[in-house]
Each structure stands twice: as C-alpha cells, then as structure tokens.
TORTIFI-358140 format. One line per field, with one value per atom (N, C-alpha, C): x, y negated, z negated; residue in one letter; atom name. Coordinates in pm, whole numbers, plus 50000, padded with zeros to 5 digits. Layout:
REM TORTIFI-358140
xx (X|...)
yy (Y|...)
zz (Z|...)
resn (A|...)
name (CA|...)
***
This chain:
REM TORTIFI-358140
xx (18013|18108|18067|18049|18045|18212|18219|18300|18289|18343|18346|18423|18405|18489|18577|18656|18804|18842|18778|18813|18803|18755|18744|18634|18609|18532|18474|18393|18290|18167|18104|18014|17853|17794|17641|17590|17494|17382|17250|17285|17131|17025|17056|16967|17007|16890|16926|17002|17083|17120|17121|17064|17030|17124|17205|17317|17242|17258|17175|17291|17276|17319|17364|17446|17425|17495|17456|17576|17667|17780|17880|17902|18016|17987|18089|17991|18066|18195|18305|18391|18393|18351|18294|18452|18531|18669|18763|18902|19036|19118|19217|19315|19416|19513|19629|19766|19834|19991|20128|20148|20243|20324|20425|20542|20645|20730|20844|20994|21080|21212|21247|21134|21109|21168|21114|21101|21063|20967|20830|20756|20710|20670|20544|20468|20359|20236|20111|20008|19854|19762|19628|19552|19496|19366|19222|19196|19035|18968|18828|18687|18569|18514|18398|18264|18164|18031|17969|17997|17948|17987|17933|17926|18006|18008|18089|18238|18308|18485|18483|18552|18565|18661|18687|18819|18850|18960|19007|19138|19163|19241|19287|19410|19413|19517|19500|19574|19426|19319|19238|19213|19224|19139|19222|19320|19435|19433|19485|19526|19417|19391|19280|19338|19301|19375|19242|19219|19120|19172|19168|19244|19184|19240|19155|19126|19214|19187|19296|19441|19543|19671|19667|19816|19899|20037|20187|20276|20363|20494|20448|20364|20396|20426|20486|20550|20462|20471|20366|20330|20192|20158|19955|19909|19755|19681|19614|19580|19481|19406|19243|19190|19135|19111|18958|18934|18815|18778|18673|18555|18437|18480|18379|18364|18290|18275|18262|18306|18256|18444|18480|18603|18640|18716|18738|18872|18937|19088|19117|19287|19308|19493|19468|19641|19706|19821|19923|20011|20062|20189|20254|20381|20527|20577)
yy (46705|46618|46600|46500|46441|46371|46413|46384|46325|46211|46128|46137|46071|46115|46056|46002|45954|46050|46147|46231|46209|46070|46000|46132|46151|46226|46121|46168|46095|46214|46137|46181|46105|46181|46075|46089|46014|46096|45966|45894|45770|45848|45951|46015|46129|46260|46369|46377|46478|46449|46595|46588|46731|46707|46835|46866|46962|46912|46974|47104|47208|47323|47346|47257|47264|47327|47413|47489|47415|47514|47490|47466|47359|47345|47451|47464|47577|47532|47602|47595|47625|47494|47512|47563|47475|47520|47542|47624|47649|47671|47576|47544|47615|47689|47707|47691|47660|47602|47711|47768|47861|47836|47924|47923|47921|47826|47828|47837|47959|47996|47998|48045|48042|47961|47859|47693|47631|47732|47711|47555|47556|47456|47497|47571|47631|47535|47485|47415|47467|47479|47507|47368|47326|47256|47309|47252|47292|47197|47228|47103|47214|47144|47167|47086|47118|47032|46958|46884|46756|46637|46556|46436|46339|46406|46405|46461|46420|46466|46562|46656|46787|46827|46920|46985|47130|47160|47245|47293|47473|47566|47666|47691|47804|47893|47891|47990|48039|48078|48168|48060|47922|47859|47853|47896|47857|47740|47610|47480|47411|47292|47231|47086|47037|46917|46862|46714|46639|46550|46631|46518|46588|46551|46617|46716|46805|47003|47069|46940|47000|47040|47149|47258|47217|47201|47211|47201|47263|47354|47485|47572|47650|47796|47909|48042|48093|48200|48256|48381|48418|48491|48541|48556|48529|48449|48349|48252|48248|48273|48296|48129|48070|47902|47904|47824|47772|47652|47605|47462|47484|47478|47466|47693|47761|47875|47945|47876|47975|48016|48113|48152|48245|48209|48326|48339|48388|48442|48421|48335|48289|48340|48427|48494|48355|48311|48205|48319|48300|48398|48266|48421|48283|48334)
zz (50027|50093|50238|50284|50413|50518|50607|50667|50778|50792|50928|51049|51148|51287|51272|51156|51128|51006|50976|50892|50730|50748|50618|50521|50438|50353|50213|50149|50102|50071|49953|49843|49935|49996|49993|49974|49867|49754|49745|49863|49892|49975|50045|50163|50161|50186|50277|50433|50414|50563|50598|50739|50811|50926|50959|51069|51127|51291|51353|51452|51459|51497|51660|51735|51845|51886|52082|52101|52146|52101|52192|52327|52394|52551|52616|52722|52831|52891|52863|53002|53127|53201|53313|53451|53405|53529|53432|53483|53437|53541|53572|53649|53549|53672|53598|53678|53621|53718|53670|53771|53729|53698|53577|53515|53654|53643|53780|53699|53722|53686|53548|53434|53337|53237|53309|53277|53147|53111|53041|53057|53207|53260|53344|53303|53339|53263|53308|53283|53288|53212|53184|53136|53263|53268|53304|53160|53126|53099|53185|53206|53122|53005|52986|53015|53012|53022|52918|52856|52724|52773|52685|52718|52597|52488|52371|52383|52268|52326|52236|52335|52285|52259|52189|52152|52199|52226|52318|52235|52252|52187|52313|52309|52423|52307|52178|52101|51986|52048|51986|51814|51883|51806|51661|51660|51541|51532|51694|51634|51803|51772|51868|51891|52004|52085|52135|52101|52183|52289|52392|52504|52626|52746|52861|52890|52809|52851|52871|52905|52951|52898|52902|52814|52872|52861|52919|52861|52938|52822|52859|52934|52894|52955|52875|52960|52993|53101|53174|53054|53071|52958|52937|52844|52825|52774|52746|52681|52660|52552|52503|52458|52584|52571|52518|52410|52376|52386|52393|52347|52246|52132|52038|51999|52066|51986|52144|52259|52366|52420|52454|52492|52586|52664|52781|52768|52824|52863|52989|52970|53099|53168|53223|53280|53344|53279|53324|53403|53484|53564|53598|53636|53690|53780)
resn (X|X|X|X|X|X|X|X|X|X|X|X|X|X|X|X|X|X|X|X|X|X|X|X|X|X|X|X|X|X|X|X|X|X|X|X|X|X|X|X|X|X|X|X|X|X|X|X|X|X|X|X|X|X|X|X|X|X|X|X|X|X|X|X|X|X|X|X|X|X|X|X|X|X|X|X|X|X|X|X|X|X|X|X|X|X|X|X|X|X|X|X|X|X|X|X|X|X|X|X|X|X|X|X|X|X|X|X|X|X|X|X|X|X|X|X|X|X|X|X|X|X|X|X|X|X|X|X|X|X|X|X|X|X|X|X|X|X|X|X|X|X|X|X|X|X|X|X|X|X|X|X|X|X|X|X|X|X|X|X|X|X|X|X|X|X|X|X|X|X|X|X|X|X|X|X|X|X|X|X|X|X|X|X|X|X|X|X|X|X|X|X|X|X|X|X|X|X|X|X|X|X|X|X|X|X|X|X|X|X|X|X|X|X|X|X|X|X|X|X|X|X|X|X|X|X|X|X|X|X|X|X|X|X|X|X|X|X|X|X|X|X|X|X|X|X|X|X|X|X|X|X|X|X|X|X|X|X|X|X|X|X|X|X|X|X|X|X|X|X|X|X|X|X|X|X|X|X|X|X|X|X)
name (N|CA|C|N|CA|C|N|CA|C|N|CA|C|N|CA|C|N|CA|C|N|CA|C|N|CA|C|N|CA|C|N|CA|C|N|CA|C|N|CA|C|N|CA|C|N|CA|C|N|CA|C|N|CA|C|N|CA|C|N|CA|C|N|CA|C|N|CA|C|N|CA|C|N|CA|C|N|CA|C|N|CA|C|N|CA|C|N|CA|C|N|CA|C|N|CA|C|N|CA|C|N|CA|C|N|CA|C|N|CA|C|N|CA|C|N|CA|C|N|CA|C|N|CA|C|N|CA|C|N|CA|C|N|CA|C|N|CA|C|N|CA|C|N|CA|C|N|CA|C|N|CA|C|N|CA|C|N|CA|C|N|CA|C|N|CA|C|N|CA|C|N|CA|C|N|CA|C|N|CA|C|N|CA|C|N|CA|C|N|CA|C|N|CA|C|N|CA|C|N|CA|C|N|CA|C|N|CA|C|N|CA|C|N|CA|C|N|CA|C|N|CA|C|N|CA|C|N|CA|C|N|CA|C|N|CA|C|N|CA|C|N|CA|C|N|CA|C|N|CA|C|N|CA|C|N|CA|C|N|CA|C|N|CA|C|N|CA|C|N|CA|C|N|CA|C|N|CA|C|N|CA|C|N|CA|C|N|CA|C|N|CA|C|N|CA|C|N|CA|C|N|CA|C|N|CA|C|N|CA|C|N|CA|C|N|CA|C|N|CA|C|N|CA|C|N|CA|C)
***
C-alpha cells in the first residue's frame, strides 16, 4: 500500500518504488509563554530546520499537528516536543 500526502492509499504495481530514509529535522528554537493564574493559557512555540512541513508533538508523539510549531491552551508542566524522531523536553512554568 502506498499512501499519499492527502492520505489517499492505493495499490502500485506499474513501478518499483524506493523510500528514501531521511533524517529527521532538528529543533532548532522553543519559545515558551508562561501559564498566568492557572489559566491554562500557557504557549510552546517550536521552529525546526526543513524546508518541507513538518509535524510537531509536545505529548511524546501520541498525537501530531502540522502548523507552525505552536501549542496553546496550555498548564504549566513538562512537555517532551518532537519533529519527526528528534525530541527534547521542554519545562512550561506559571
């Protein structure tokens, strides 16, 4: 099964097709905006380095968001943010 960047899926059996193994992009910055009067209005913006759109997790890669990098909503706490397979940990405080 082959899958497309609309998620479409599909059988292709006219050609070999080789997927090429690339790394993952670095998270290069992480902004974080503190929790104020436990609001849960605290924010994590994250920039990686690609040139392609990337997808971004700050719950250890359970659920992923393609949009600019930026979390909100949320309580102050730990947040293990990824891009693709590289991950650091990021302390939100309030």
């Amino acid at each position: 099964m082959i899958k497309d960047l609309n998620d479409c899926e599909g059988v292709y059996t006219l050609q070999s097709v080789s997927v090429a193994d690339l790394a993952a992009p670095d998270i290069i910055s992480a902004i974080t905006l503190s929790e104020i009067d436990f609001l849960q209005n605290g924010e994590i913006i994250l920039e990686a380095m690609e040139i392609h759109q990337i997808c971004y997790s700050i719950d250890n890669g359970s659920s992923w968001q393609t949009n600019n990098g930026t979390f909100t909503g949320l309580s102050a706490g730990i947040y293990t943010a990824s891009s693709g397979t590289r991950t650091i940990a990021i302390r939100l405080s309030s």
